[in-house]
C-alpha positions in Angstrom: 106.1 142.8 57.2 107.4 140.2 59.6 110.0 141.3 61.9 113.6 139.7 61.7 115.5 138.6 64.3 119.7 137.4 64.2 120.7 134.1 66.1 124.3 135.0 67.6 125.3 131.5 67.7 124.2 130.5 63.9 124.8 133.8 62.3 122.2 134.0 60.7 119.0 135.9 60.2 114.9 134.8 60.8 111.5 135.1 61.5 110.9 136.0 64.8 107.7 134.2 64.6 109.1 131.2 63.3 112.2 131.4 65.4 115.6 130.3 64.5 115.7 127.0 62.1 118.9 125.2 63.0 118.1 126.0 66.9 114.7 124.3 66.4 116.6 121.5 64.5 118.9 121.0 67.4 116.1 121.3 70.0 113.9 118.9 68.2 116.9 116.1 68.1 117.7 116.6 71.5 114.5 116.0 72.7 114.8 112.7 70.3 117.6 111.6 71.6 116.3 111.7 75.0 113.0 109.9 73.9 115.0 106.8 72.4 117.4 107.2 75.6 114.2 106.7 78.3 112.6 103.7 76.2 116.6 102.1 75.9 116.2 102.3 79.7 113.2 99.5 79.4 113.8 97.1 77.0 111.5 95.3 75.4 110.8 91.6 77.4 111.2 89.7 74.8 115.2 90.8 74.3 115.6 89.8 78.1 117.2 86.2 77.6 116.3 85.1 81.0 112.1 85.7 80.5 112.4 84.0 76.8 114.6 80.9 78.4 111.2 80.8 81.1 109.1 81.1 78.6 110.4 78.3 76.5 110.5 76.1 79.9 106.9 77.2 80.2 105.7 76.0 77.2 107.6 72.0 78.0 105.8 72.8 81.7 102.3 73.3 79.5 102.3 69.9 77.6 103.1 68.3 80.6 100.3 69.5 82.1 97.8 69.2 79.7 99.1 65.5 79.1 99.4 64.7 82.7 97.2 61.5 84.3 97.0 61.3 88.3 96.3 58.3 89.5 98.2 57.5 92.7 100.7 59.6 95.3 104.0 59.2 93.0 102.1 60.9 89.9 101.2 63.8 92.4 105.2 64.3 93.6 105.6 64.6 90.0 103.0 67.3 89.7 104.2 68.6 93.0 107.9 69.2 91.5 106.4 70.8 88.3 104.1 73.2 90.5 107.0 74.3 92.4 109.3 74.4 89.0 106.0 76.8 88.5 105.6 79.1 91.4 109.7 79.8 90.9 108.9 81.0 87.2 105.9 83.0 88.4 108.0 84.7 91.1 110.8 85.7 88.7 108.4 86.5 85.8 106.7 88.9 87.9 109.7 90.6 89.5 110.8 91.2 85.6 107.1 92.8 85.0 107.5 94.8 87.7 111.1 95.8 87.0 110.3 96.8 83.4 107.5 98.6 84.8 109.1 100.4 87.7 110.4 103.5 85.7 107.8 104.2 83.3 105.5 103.9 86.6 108.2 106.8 88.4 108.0 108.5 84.6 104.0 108.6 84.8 103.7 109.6 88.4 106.4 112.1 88.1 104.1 113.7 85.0 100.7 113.2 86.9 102.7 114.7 89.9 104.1 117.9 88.0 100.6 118.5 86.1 98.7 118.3 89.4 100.9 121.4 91.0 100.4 123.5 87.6 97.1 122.9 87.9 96.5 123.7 91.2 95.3 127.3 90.7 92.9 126.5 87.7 91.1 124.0 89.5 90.9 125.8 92.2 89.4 128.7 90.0 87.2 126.2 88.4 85.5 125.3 91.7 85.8 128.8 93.6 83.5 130.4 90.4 81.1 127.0 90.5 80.4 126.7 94.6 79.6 131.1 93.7 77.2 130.4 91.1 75.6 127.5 93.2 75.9 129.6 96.1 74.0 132.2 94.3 70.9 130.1 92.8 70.8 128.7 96.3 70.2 132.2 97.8 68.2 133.4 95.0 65.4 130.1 95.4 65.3 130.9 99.0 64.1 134.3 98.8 61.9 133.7 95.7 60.0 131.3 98.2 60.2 133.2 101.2 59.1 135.8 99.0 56.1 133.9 97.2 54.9 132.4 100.7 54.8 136.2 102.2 52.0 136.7 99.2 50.2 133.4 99.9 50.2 134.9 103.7 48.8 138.3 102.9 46.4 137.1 100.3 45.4 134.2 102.9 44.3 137.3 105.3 42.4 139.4 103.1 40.5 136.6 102.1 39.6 136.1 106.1 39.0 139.6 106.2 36.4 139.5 103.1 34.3 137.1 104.5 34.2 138.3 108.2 34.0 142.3 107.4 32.7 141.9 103.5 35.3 144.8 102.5 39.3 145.0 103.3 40.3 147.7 105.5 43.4 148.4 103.2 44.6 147.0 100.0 46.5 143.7 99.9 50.8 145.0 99.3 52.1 142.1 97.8 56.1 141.8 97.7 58.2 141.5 94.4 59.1 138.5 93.7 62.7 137.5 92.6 62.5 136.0 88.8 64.4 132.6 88.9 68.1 132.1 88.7 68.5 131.6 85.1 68.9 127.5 84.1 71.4 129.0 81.4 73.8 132.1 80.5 75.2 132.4 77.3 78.2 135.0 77.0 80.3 135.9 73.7 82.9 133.4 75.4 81.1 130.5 76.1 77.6 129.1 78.4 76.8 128.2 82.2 74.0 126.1 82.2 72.0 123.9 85.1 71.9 120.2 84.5 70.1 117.9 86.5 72.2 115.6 88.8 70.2 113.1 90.7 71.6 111.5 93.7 70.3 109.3 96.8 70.6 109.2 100.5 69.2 105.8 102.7 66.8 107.4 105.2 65.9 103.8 107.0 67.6 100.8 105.7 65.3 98.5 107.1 62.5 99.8 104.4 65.2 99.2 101.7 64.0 96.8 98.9 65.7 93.4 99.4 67.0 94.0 95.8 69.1 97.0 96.6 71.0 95.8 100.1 74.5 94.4 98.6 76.1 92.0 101.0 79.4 93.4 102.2 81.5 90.9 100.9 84.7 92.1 102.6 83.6 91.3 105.5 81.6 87.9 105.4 85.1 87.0 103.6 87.2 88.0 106.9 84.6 86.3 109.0 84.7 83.1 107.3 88.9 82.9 107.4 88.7 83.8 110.8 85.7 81.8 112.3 85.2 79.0 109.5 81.8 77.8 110.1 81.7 78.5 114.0 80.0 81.6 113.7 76.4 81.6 112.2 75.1 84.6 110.4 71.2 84.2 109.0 70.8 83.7 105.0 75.0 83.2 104.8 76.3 79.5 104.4 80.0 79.5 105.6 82.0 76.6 103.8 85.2 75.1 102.9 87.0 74.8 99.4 90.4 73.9 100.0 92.5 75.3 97.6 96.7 73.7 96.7 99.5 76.0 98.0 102.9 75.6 96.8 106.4 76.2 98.9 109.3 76.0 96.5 112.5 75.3 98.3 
């Protein structure tokens, strides 16, 4: 039989397993109300009047664009007006992205922030019991080898004692050797097992393949803004592309 339990501020009677019913129904649209309060905090762009009157200005800005012919200097203060119309939209569009963004971005790190302290003692747990086992295996390889070569040793001498007295002066005492640490341990609760992880280390770059030596973009990119084409570098041509830059006033 299920034991009851009395709710003080209901009056009435329940399941203790189940809990009270009208508290959970209370909890449940509280925690609704906040929900629909935190996403009324962000509204949706397209009910900001501002981005849809951009957006609308955009879309003039686009067929003028895609039906625009340069052919002398006016034409390009023409496009030079609409690029700065442009970068103006651009600015204020993305101060609008990232002013939408900015509190579910606080919400999210908040979260990440919180589950990162409660998780702080599994994960350490998690890799306190892996270095052990690890730890372990290493220790256990080592003395099965050091183990196996003491054998190859002692067997190594009674052979050179065979064939330079024809008899051994005393039996060869060969040392236990450690069984392997198991690839795999299965429990009633679950099963540690060894899986292969391959990595690689660059012992001499010079013998590298030509295939595997990625150029380090970063920096041929800060040597060309900084030197142009003044500093040479073999196998790297330095160039120019100029690109337009827009100043709205």
């Amino acid at each position: 039989m299920e034991g009851k339990g009395f709710c003080q501020k209901h009056g009435i009677e329940f399941v203790l397993t189940e809990g009270c019913p009208q508290c959970l129904a209370e909890k449940q649209g509280e925690e609704a109300l906040e929900s629909s309060e935190s996403k009324a905090l962000v509204p949706a762009a397209g009910e900001d009047v501002e981005v849809q009157n951009i957006f609308q200005q955009s879309k003039r800005l686009l067929e003028y664009a895609e039906s625009r012919v340069i052919k002398d200097v006016q034409d390009i203060k023409m496009a030079t007006d609409d690029l700065a119309i442009i970068a103006k939209y651009k600015k204020v569009m993305e101060e609008k992205r990232k002013e939408y963004l900015r509190p579910l971005q606080e919400e999210v790190k908040a979260i990440n922030d919180n589950y990162k302290f409660w998780m702080q003692p599994i994960e350490a747990a998690d890799r306190i019991t892996r270095e052990k086992i690890l730890a372990f295996n290493k220790e256990q390889e080592r003395r099965r080898l050091e183990q196996e070569e003491i054998n190859r040793k002692r067997q190594e001498a009674a052979e050179q004692e065979m064939k330079l007295n024809g008899e051994l002066s005393e039996s060869v005492n060969l040392v236990e050797v450690a069984p392997p640490a198991p690839k795999r341990v299965s429990t009633d609760m679950g099963t540690t097992g060894m899986v292969d992880n391959w990595k690689y280390e660059v012992i001499d770059f010079a013998l590298l393949p030509d295939e595997y030596k990625v150029a380090d973009t970063s920096m041929l990119n800060a040597v060309a803004k900084k030197h142009h084409d003044r500093k040479q570098i073999p196998g790297v041509r330095f160039y120019n592309e100029p690109v337009i830059r827009v100043n709205a006033k």
